[in-house]
C-alpha positions in Angstrom: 3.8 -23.7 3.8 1.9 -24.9 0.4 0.3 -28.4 -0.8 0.5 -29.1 -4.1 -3.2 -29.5 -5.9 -4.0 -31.3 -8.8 -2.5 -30.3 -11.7 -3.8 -31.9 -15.5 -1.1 -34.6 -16.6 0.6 -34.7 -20.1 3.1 -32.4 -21.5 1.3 -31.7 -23.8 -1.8 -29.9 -22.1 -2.5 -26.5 -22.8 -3.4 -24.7 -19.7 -5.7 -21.8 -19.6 -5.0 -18.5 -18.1 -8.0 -19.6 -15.1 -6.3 -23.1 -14.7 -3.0 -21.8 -14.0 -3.8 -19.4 -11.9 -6.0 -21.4 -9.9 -3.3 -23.5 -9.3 -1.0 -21.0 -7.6 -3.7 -19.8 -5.3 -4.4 -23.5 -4.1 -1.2 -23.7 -3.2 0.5 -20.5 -1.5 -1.3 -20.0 1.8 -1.2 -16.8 4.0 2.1 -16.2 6.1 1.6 -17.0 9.8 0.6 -14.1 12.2 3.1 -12.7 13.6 3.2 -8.9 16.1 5.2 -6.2 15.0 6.0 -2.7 16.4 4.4 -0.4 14.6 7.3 1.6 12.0 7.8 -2.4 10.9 3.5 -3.1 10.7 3.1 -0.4 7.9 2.2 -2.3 4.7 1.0 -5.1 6.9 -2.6 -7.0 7.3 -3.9 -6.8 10.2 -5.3 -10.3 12.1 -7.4 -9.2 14.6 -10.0 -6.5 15.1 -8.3 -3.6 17.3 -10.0 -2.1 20.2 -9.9 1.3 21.4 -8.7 1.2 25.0 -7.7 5.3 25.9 -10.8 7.4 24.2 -8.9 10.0 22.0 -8.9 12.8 22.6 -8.6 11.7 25.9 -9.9 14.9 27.7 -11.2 18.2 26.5 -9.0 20.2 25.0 -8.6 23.3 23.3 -8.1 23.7 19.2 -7.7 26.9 19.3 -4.9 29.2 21.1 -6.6 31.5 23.0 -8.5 32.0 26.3 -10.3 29.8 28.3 -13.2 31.9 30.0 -17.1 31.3 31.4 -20.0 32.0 28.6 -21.8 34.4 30.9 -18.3 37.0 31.5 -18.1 36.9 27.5 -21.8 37.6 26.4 -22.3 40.5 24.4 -19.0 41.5 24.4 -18.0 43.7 21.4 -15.1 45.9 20.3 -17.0 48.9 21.3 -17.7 47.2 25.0 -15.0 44.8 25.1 -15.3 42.2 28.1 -12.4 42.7 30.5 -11.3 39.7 32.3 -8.5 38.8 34.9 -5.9 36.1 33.2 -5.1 33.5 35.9 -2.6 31.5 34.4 -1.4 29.4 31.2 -2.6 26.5 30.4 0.1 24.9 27.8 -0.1 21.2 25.9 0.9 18.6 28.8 -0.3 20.3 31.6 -2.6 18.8 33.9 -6.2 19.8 33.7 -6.6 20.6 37.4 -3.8 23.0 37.7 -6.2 26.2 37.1 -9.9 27.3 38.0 -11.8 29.8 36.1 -14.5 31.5 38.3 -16.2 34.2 37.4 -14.6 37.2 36.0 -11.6 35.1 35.3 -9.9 34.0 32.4 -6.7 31.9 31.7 -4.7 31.5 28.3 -5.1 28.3 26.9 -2.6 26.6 23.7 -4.0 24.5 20.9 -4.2 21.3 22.3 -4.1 22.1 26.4 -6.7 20.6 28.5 -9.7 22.5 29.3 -9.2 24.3 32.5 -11.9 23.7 35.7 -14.8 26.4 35.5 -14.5 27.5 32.0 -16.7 26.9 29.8 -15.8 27.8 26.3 -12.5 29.3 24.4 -12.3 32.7 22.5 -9.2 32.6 19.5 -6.6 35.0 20.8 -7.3 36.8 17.6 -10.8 38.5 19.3 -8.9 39.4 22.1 -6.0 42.0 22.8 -3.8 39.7 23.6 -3.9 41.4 27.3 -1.7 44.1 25.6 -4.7 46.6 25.8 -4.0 47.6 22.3 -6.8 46.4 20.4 -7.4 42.6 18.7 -4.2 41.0 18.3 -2.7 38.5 15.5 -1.1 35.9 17.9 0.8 35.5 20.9 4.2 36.2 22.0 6.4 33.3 23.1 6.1 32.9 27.2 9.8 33.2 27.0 9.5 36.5 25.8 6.4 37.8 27.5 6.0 36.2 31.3 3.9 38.6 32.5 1.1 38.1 29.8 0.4 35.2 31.8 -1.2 37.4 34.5 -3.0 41.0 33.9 -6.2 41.6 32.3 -7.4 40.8 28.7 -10.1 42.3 26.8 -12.6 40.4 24.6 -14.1 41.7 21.5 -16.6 39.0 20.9 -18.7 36.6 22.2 -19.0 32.8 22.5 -20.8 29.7 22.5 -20.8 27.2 25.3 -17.8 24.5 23.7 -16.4 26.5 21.4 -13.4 25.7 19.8 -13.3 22.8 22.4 -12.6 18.9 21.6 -15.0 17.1 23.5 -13.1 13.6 24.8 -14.0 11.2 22.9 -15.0 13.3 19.7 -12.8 10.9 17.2 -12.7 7.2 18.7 -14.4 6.4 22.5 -13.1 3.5 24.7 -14.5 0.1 23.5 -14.9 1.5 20.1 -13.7 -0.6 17.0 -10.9 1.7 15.4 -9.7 -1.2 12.9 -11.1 -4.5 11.7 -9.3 -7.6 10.5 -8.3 -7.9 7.2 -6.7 -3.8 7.1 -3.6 -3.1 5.4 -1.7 -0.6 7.6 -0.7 2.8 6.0 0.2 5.7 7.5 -3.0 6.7 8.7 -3.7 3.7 10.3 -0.2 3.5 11.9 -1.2 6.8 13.2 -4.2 5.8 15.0 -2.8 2.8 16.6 0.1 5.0 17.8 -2.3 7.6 19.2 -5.0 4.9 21.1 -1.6 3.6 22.5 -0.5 0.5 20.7 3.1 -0.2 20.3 2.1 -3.5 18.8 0.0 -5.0 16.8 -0.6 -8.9 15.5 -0.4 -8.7 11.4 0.6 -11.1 8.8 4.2 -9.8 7.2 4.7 -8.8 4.3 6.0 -11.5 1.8 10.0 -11.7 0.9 9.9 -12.3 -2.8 13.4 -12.9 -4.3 13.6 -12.0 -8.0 16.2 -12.8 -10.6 16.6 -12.8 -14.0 18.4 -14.7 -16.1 20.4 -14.9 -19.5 23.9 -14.2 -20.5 23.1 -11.3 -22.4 21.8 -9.1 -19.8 23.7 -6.3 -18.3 23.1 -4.4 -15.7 22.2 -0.4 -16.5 25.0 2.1 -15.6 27.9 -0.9 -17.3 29.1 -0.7 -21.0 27.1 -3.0 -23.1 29.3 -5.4 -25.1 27.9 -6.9 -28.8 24.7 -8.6 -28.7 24.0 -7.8 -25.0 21.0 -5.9 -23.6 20.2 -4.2 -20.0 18.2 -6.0 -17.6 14.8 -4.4 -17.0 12.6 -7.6 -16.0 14.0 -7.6 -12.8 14.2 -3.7 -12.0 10.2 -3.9 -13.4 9.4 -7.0 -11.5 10.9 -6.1 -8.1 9.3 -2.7 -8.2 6.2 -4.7 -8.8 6.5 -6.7 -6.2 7.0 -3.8 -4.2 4.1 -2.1 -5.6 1.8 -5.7 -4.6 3.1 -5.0 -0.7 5.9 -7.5 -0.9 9.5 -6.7 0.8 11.3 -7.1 -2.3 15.2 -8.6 -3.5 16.5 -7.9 -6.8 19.1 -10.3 -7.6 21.5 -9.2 -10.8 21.3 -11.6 -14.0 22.4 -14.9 -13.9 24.0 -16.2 -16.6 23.0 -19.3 -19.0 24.4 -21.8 -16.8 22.2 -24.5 -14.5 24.2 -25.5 -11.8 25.2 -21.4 -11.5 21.0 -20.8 -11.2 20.3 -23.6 -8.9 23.3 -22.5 -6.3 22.0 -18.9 -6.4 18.6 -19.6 -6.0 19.6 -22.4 -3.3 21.4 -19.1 -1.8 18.6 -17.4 -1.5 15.5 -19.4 -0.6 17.3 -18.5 3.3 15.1 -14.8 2.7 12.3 -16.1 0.1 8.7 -16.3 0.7 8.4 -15.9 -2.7 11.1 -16.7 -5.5 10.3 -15.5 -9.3 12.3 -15.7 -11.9 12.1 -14.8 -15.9 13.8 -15.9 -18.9 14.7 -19.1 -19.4 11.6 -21.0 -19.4 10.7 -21.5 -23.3 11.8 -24.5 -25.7 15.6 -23.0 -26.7 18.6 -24.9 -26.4 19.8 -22.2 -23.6 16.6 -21.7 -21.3 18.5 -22.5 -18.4 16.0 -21.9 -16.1 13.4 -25.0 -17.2 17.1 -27.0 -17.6 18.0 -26.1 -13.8 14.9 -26.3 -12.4 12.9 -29.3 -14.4 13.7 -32.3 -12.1 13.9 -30.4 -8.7 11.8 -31.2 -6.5 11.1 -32.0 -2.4 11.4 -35.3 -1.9 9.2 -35.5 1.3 6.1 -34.2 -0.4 4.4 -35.8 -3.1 4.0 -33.7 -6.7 6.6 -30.9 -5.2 8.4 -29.5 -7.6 8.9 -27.2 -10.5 6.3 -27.8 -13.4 6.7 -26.0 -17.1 3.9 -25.9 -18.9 2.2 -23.7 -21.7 -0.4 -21.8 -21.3 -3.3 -20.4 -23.7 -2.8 -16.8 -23.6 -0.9 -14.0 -25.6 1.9 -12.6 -24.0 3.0 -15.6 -21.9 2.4 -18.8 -23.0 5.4 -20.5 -21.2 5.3 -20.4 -17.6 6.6 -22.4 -15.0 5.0 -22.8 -11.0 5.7 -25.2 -8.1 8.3 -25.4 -4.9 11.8 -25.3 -4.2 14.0 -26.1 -0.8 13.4 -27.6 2.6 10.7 -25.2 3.2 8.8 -25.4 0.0 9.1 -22.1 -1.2 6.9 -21.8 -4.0 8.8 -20.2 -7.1 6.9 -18.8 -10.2 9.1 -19.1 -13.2 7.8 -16.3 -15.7 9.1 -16.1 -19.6 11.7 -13.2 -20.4 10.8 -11.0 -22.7 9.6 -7.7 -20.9 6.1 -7.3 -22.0 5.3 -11.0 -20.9 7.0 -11.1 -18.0 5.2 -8.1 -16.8 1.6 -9.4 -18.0 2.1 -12.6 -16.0 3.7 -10.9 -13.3 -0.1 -8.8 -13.0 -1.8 -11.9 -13.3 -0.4 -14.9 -11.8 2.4 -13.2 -9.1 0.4 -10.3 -7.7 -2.7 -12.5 -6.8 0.1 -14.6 -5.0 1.7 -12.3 -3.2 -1.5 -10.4 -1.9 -2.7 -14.5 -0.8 0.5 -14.8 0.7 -0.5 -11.2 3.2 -3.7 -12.5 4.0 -6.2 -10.5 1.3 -9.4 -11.3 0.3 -9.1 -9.4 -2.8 -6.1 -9.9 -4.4 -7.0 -9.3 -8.1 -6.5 -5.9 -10.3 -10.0 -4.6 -10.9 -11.7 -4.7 -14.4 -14.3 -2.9 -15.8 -16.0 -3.0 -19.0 -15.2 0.2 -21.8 -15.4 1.3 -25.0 -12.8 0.2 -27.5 -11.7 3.2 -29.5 -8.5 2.1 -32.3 -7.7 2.9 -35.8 -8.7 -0.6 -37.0 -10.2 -4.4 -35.6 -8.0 -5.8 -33.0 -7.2 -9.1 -34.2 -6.2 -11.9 -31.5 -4.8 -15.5 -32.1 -7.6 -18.4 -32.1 -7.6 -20.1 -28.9 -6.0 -17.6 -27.2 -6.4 -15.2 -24.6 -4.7 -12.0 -25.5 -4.2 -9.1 -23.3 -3.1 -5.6 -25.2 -1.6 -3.1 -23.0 -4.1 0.3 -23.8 -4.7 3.6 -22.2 -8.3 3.5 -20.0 -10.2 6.7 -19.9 -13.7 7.8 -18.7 -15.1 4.3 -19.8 -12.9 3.9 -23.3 -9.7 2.0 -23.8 -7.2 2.5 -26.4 -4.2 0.2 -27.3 -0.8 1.8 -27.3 1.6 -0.2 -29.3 1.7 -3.0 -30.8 1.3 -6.8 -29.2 4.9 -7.7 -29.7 6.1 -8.9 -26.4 9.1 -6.9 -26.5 7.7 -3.7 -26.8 8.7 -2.2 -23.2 8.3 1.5 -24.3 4.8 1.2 -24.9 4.1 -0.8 -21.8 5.6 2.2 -19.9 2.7 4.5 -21.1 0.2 1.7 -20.3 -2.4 1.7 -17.5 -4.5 -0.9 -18.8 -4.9 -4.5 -20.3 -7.5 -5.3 -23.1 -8.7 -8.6 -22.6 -9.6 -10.4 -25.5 -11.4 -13.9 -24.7 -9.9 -17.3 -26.3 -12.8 -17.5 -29.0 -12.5 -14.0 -30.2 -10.2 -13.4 -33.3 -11.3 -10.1 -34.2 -12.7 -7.1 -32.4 -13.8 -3.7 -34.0 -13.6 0.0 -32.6 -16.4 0.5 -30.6 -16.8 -2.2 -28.6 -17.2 -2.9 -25.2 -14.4 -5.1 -23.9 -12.8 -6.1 -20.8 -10.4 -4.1 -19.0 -8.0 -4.7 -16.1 -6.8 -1.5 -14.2 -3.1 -1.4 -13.5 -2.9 1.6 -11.2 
């Protein structure tokens, strides 16, 4: 499912942010189309354009409860000279249109959503009528159940009508042969509505990705357990698998593994049977217990030249260790991200969520960014040769940061919904101005 592309040789080459990422998204390809019933399409791309086949509505109907009568017996009608008309019948949701005719004189009570009766013309709300009680205008209807014989009688009009009033013309929303959805549309609930009201059980989508992610280090407990000395509770894979989520992945949280390669290999081996997508975090620096670059360093797929996983360093601030290539049989590509919360997230945004939106077919599969305002206490200052990204707060064209750029700040990241870009040659930038911004939410 991927080819490997070029990637620069040397251990020793600092990546940028553009080269890395243009390296996953040269590599992971779209999932293959497959049709789905509609409850498992939502979240889904669609494949191919979908064409109306039943017009909707599909006959006139009325949107009113109320009674179906002719324009002419209703003209000039008032509460002082009411129109008195003879009820014929009920017309209720589901019944067929040709059950009733409404001739002259004649009128028959029509639900919200009933066909339009033969002869008539028009519908008047039940609320300018008397209901057929002869009691003056009325606030509703009684249930049938309790009131058969309203059905029949006479009912008095208080007010006149146009010609289609209160009427839904066939065809008013979508008309056979129409276009109701185009390639390329991600299926929410209104669009799972539409296809379920033109009549499609199925439709042909690409799925949504499985990404499998895990964390590692023997130090992480899960939340809700006692936490021993010098352990901490996993967040990175609670934040990561909601992000997935959040990218339109179907997402598997797997608990901490602990420092110990052959452990990581077997579980990730275990998994790759519901992966699309594997990502990991921790483990991926220059310590003496990154198990994940130990584990994962000289795998690779035999069968397919410069497979693999490759760790390399990138040029940016939070994140500069990351890891990217394939894993199993299948080649499931596996992003390997660093572990400390704030740059795990920030490479999840950039490098994962592009991947996962390729993966379900997208043409845009990037955060947006816009350009505002820097507003801070005091020059932002940013590591030579790096690009930094500051989690900030994006109003009505300004930014602000909130906390600092430690990457283990995870409270501040919580009341972020922006990053500050700040390019490789800038080392300093002052309040006021205008700076790069990508939009998290």
């Amino acid at each position: 499912m991927s080819t490997a592309a070029p990637r620069p040789v040397g251990q020793d080459h600092l990546w940028s942010v553009d080269e890395h990422l243009e390296d996953i998204l040269a590599t992971v390809r779209p999932l293959d189309p497959i049709e789905l019933q509609l409850p498992d399409a939502q979240g889904c791309v669609l494949v191919e354009d979908v064409t109306v086949e039943v017009s909707l509505p599909p006959f006139d109907n009325s949107s009113m409860d109320g009674y179906a009568v002719r324009v002419a017996d209703v003209a000039g009608a008032s509460e002082e000279f009411p129109a008195a008309l003879e009820v014929v019948g009920d017309v209720a949701a589901g019944h067929a249109a040709d059950l009733l005719h409404v001739g002259p004189g004649q009128a028959a009570r029509i639900m919200t959503g009933a066909p339009l009766p033969k002869g008539a013309e028009t519908v008047v709300p039940v609320e300018w009528t008397d209901g057929g009680l002869g009691e003056g205008p009325v606030d509703g209807m009684r249930a049938r159940s309790l009131a058969p014989d309203q059905a029949a009688g006479h009912v008095r009009v208080y007010r006149p009508a146009e010609a289609r009033a209160h009427v839904r013309a066939r065809g008013s929303d979508v008309k056979a042969g129409d276009r109701a959805l185009e390639a390329g549309t991600v299926l929410g609930p209104p669009q799972i509505a539409l296809l379920a009201a033109i009549g499609r059980g199925t439709v042909r989508v690409r799925p949504r990705p499985r990404v499998v992610v895990l964390s590692t280090g023997s130090e992480l407990v899960q939340p809700g357990e006692e936490l021993g000395s010098g352990q901490i509770y996993d967040s990175n894979s609670f934040a990561l698998t909601a992000a997935a989520r959040d990218a339109g992945a179907l997402a598997y949280r797997v608990g901490a593994v602990a420092d110990d390669a052959d452990t990581l290999r077997s579980t990730i081996e275990d998994q790759l049977v519901r992966a699309d997508l594997v990502v990991t975090t921790g483990g991926v620096s220059v310590g003496a217990y990154d198990v994940v670059k130990e584990a994962l360093s000289h795998v690779g797929d035999e069968d397919e030249a410069g497979s693999g996983i490759d760790f390399r360093k990138l040029a940016m601030q939070p994140g500069k260790p990351q890891g990217f290539g394939s894993i199993g049989p299948d080649h499931t590509p596996l992003l390997a991200l660093p572990g400390n919360p704030v740059s795990s997230y920030v490479s999840f945004e950039l490098f994962v969520r592009p991947a996962i939106r390729t993966m379900m077919g997208l043409d845009d599969v990037h955060r947006p960014t816009t350009r505002a305002t820097l507003t801070a206490d005091r020059a932002l200052t940013s590591p030579k040769g790096r690009r930094q990204f500051l989690r900030a707060r994006y109003a009505d064209g300004t930014v602000r940061p909130v906390g600092g750029s430690g990457s283990h700040l995870v409270a501040a990241l919580a009341h972020a919904d922006a990053l500050v870009v700040v390019p490789e040659d800038v080392e300093s930038v002052e309040p006021g101005t205008e700076v790069e911004v990508v939009l998290l939410g």
